[in-house]
C-alpha positions in Angstrom: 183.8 -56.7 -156.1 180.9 -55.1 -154.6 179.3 -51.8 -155.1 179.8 -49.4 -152.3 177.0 -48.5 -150.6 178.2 -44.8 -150.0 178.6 -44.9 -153.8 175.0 -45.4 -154.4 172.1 -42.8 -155.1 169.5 -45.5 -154.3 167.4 -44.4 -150.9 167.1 -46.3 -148.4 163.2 -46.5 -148.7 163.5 -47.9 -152.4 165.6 -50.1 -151.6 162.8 -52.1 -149.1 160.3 -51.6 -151.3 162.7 -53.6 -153.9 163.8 -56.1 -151.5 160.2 -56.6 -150.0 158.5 -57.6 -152.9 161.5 -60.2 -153.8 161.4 -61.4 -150.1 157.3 -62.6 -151.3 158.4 -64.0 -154.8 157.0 -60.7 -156.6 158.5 -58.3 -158.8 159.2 -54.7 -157.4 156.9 -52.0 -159.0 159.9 -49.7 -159.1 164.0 -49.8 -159.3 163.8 -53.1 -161.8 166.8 -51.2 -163.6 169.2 -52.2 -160.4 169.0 -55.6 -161.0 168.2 -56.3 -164.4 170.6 -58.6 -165.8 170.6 -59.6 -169.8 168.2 -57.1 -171.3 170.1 -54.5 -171.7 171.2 -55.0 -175.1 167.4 -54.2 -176.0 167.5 -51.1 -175.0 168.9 -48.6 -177.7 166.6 -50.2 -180.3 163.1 -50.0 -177.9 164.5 -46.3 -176.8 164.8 -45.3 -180.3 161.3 -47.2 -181.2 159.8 -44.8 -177.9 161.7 -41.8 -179.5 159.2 -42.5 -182.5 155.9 -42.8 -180.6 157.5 -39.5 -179.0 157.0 -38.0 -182.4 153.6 -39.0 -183.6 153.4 -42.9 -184.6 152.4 -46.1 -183.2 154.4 -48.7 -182.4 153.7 -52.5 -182.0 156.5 -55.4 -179.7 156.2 -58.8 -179.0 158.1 -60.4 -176.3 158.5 -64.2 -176.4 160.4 -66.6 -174.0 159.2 -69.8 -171.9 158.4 -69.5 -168.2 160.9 -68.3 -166.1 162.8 -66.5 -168.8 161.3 -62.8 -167.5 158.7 -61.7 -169.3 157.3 -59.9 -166.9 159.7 -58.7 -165.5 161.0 -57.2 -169.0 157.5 -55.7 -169.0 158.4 -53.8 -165.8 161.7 -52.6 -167.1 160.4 -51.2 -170.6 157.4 -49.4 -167.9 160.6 -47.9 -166.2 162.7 -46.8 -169.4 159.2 -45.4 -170.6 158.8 -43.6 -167.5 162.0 -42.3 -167.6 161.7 -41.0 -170.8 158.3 -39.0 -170.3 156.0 -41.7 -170.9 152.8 -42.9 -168.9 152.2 -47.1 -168.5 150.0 -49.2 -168.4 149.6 -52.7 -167.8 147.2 -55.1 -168.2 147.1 -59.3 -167.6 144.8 -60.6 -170.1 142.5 -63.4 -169.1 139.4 -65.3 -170.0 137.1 -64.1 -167.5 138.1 -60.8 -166.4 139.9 -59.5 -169.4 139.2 -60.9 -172.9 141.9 -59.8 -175.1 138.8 -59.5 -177.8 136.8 -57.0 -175.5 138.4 -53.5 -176.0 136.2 -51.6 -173.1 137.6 -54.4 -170.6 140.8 -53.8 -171.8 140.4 -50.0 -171.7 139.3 -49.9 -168.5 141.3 -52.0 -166.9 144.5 -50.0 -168.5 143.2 -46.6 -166.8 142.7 -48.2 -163.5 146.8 -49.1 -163.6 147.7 -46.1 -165.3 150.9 -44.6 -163.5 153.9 -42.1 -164.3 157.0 -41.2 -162.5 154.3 -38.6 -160.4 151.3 -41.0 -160.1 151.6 -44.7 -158.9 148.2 -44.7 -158.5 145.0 -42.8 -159.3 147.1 -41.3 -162.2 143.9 -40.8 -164.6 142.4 -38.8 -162.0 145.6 -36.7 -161.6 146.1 -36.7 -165.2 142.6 -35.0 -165.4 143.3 -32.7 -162.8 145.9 -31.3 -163.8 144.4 -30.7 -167.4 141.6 -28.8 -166.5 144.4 -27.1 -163.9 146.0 -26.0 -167.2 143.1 -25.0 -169.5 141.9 -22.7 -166.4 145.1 -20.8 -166.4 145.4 -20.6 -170.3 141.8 -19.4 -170.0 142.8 -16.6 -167.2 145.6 -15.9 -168.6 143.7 -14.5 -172.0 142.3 -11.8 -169.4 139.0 -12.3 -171.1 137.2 -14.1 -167.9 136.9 -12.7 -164.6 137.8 -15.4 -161.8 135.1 -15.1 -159.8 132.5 -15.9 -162.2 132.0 -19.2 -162.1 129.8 -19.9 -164.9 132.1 -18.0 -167.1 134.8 -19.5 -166.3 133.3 -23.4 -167.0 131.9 -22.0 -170.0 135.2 -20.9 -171.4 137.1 -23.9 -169.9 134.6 -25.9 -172.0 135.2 -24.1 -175.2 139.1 -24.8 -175.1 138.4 -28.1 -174.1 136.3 -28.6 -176.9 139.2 -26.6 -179.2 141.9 -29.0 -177.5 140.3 -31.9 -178.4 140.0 -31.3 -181.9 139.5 -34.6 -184.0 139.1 -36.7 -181.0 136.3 -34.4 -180.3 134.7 -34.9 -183.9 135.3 -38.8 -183.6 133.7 -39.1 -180.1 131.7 -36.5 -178.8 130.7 -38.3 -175.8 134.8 -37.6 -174.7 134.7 -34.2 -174.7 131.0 -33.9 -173.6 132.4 -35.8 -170.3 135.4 -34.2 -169.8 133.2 -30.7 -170.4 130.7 -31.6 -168.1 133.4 -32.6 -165.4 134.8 -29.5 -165.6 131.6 -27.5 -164.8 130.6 -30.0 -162.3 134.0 -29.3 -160.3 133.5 -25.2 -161.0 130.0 -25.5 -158.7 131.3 -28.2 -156.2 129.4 -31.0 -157.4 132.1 -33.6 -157.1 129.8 -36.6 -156.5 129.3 -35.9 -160.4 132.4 -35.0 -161.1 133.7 -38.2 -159.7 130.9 -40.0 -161.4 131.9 -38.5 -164.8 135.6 -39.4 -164.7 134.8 -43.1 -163.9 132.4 -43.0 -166.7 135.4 -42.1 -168.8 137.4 -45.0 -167.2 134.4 -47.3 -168.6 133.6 -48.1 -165.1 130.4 -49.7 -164.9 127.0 -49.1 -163.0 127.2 -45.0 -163.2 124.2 -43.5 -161.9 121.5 -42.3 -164.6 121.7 -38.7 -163.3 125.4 -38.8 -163.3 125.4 -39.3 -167.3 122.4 -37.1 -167.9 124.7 -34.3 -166.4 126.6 -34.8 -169.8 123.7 -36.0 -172.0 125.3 -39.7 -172.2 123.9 -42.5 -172.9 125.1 -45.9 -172.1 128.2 -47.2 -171.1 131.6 -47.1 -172.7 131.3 -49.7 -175.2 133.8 -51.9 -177.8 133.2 -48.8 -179.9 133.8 -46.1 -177.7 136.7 -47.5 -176.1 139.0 -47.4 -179.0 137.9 -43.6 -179.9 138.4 -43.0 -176.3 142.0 -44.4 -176.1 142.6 -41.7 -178.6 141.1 -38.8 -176.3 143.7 -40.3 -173.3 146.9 -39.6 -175.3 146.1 -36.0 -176.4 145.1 -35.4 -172.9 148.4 -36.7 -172.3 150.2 -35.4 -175.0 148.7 -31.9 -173.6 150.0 -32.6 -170.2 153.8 -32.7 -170.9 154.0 -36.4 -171.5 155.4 -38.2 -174.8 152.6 -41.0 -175.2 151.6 -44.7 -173.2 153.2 -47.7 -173.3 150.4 -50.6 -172.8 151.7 -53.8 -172.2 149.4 -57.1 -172.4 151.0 -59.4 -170.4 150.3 -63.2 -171.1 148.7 -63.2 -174.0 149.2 -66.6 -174.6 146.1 -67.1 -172.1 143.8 -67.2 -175.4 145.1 -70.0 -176.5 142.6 -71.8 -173.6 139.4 -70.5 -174.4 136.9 -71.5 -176.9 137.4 -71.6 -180.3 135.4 -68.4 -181.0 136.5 -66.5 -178.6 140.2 -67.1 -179.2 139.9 -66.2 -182.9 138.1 -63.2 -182.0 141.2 -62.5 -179.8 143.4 -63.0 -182.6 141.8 -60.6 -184.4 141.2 -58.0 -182.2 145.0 -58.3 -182.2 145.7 -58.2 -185.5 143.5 -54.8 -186.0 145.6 -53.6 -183.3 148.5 -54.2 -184.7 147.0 -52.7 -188.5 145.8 -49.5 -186.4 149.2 -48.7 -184.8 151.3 -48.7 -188.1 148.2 -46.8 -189.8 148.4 -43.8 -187.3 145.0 -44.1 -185.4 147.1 -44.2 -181.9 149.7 -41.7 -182.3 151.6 -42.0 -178.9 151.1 -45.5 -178.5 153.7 -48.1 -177.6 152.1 -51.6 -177.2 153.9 -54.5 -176.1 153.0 -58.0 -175.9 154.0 -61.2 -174.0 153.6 -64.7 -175.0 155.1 -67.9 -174.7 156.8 -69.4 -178.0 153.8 -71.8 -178.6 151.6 -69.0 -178.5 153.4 -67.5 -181.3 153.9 -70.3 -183.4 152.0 -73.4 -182.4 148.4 -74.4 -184.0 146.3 -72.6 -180.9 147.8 -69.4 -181.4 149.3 -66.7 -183.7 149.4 -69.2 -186.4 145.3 -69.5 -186.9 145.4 -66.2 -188.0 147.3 -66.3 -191.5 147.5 -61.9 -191.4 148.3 -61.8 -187.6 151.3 -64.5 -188.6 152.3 -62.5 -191.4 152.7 -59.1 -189.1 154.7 -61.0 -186.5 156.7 -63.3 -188.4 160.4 -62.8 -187.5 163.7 -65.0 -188.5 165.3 -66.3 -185.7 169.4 -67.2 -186.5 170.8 -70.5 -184.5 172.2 -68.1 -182.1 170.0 -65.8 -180.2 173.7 -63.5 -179.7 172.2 -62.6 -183.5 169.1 -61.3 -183.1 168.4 -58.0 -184.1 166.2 -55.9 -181.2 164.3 -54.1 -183.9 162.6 -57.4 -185.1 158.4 -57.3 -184.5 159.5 -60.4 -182.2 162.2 -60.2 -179.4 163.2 -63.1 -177.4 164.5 -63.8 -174.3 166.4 -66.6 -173.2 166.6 -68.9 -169.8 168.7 -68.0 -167.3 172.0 -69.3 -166.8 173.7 -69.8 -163.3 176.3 -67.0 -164.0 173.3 -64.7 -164.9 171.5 -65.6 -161.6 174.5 -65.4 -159.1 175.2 -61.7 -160.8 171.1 -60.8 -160.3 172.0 -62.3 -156.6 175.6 -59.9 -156.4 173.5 -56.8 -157.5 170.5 -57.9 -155.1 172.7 -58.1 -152.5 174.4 -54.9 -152.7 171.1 -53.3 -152.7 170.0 -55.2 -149.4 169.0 -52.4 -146.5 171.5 -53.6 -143.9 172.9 -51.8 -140.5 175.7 -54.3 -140.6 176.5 -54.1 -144.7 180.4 -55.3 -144.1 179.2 -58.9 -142.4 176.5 -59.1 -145.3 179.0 -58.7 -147.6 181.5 -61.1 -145.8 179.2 -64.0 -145.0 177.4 -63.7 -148.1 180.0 -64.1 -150.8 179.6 -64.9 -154.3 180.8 -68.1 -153.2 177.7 -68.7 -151.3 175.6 -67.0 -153.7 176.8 -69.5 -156.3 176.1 -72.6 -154.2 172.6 -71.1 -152.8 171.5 -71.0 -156.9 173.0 -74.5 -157.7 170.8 -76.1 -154.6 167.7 -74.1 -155.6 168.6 -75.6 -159.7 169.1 -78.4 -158.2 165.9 -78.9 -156.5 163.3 -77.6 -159.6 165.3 -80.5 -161.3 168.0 -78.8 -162.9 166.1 -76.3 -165.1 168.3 -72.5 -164.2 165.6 -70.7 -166.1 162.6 -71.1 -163.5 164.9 -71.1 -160.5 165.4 -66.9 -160.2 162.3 -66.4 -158.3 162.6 -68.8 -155.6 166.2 -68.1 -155.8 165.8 -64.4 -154.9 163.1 -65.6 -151.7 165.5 -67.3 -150.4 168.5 -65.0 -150.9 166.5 -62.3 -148.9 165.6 -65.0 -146.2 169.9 -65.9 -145.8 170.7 -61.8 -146.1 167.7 -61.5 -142.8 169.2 -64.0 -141.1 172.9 -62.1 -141.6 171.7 -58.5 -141.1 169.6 -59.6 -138.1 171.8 -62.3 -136.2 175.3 -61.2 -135.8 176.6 -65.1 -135.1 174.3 -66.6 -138.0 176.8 -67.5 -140.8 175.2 -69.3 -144.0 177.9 -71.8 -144.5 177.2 -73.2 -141.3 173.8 -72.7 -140.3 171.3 -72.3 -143.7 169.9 -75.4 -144.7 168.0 -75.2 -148.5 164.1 -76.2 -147.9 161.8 -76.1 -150.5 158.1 -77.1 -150.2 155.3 -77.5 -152.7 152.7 -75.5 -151.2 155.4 -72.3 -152.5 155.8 -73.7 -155.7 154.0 -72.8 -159.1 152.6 -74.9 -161.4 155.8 -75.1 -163.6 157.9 -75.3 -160.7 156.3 -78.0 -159.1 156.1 -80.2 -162.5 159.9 -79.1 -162.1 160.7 -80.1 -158.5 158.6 -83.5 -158.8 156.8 -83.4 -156.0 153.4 -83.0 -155.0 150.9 -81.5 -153.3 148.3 -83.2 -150.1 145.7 -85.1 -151.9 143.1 -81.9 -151.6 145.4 -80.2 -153.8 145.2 -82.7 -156.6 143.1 -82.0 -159.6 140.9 -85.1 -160.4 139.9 -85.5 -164.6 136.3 -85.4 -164.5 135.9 -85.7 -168.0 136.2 -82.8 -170.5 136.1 -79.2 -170.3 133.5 -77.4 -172.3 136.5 -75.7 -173.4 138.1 -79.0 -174.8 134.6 -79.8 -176.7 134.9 -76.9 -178.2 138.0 -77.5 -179.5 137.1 -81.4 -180.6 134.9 -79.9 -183.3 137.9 -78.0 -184.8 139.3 -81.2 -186.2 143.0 -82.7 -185.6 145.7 -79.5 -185.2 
């Protein structure tokens, strides 16, 4: 039975911002929790893990599960139960060329540009700055020991509380505070071109103007180094500004596995310090969470060439995943089945914007729904668990079609057409078909990548 539409609290405008970015093959930045299907037996264990990082620790997930299982999209859900619960997110793709999992500034930066909140979508470092100082200001007026309309007085105070505020962080890395102090002031006299400057020099933003960092006495950009120290300064700012820590999700991790042999066991590492540094309290407040595929984590290219790393995420999987416990360092996910996809395509439709919901919800049955994900099965070669995305696109396309032709009926008139220059990789491989000749990729020999590797020896 479907949900009533005067029963839900969902608005109209998030509901075609969820069905937009499913009618494109994307996930929806918001509202995942509508549709998620299978994943919420994790939730009591990852709230109670977020209820820890609430209090002070660090905390440390890996996600496994082949293509199409929903990685991602699990990513996206724990951003939403985070956010929910208080939390900022973060999320960051790794990759070889523009974010080596080994490179912490690259990985710092590019966490701050996607930082977001219930409040903030996006420029939420900015905000989250802004609203500090907002907050030191008042605390500062509020003392009654600063007039207002001084000015100097007032940056100078602001900067002394800042300094107070940041405590250890301060202690650890000057050059935080120093920023962050120097911001302030720069905002007090209405020079905003370095006050902007400043706060992207915090973000590690590269190319920052010499002037701009002499305004603070810095030197440099933010660095491997720095960047950790740095991550620290974030979450008291943030623990300061009402919220209860960041989740950081590195999605595809499994992307090392490609690069050269140094460079992926510098990856490795870097993780497995990560790892060491959350459960020894240098990130209080952090939640990170990890996705990879099942080779990553145990074939020869991956966890496994790390020995320590392999130790930390070892986990015992029964026969039955019905078994596994959600509190594991490891969580997996399993493929979809068909009854799993019709009921993501049930709640999908009940969420669909429509001035004419009764026909939607008489032409589109779950009959159809069930015969619209057995042709799209069907045609990626019978494999359910990479068939939800192009599913969902073409769900959207057949509830269009209803809501805006009042004599379009799907058993009659919808005709399942699926062509390669859509597909992915996997779900071409899937499909069996093929590209034009341009798209083909011709073997020119071996990659400098696979060189590399050849001196390694047999895995």
């Amino acid at each position: 039975m479907t949900q009533s539409r005067a029963q839900s609290p969902v608005s109209p405008l998030k509901r075609r911002e969820i069905i937009d970015a499913l009618r494109i093959g994307s996930v929806p930045r918001r509202g995942l929790e509508l549709f998620a299907v299978g994943i919420d037996r994790f939730e009591k264990a990852l709230t109670e893990e977020l209820d820890s990082v609430a209090a002070g620790q660090g905390k440390f997930k890996a996600v496994r599960g082949e293509y199409g299982t929903g990685k991602t999209f699990f990513a996206h859900w724990l951003c939403h139960l985070a956010q929910a619960k208080g939390f900022a997110t973060a999320t960051v793709q790794i990759s070889e060329t523009d974010t080596p999992l080994y490179r912490m500034e690259t990985i710092y930066r590019r966490a701050l540009e996607s930082l977001q909140t219930t409040a903030w979508t996006d420029g939420a470092f900015r905000s989250l700055i802004d609203g500090w100082f907002f907050s030191l200001e008042d605390a500062v007026l509020e003392s009654g020991k600063v007039d207002g309309n001084d000015p100097d007085a007032l940056a100078q105070a602001v900067g002394q509380l800042l300094e107070e505020r940041l405590g250890a962080v301060g202690a650890n890395q000057p050059q935080f505070a120093a920023a962050l102090r120097a911001c302030h002031a720069a905002r007090v006299r209405g020079d905003h071109a370095t006050a902007e400057g400043l706060v992207g020099w915090l973000m590690g933003q590269p190319n920052i103007g010499a002037g701009i960092k002499r305004a603070a006495n810095l030197k440099g950009e933010v660095d491997h180094f720095l960047a950790g120290g740095f991550i620290r300064g974030v979450l008291e700012v943030l623990k300061q500004s009402g919220h209860k820590g960041l989740v950081l999700v590195l999605d595809e991790v499994e992307t090392i596995q490609r690069v050269r042999a140094d460079s992926r066991e510098k990856s490795l590492e870097a993780l497995r310090k990560l790892l060491d540094e959350l459960v020894g309290g240098r990130y209080p407040g952090l939640y990170v969470l990890i996705t990879g595929t099942p080779k990553f984590f145990d074939g020869p290219q991956g966890v496994q060439r790390t020995p320590a790393l392999a130790q930390r995420l070892h986990t015992d999987f029964d026969a039955d995943p019905k078994f596994d416990s959600a509190r594991a360092p490891q969580i997996r996910l399993q493929p979809f089945s068909l009854e799993r996809m019709v009921e993501v395509g049930r709640k999908v439709r009940d969420l669909f914007p429509s001035e004419a919901p009764e026909r939607v919800s008489e032409r589109v049955t779950d009959e159809t729904l069930k015969d619209l994900a057995e042709g799209v099965a069907g045609a990626l070669g019978g494999k359910i668990g990479i068939a939800p995305r192009i599913y969902l696109k073409r769900l959207i396309g057949m509830l269009d079609r209803v809501d805006q032709h009042p004599d379009y009926d799907p058993k009659l008139h919808h005709k399942l057409v699926i062509e390669a220059r859509e597909l992915t990789e996997e779900e071409l491989a899937a499909s069996g078909q093929s590209r034009t000749v341009d798209d083909i990729a011709l073997d020119l020999g071996p990659s400098s990548n696979e060189m590399a590797d050849e001196d390694e020896g047999p895995a």
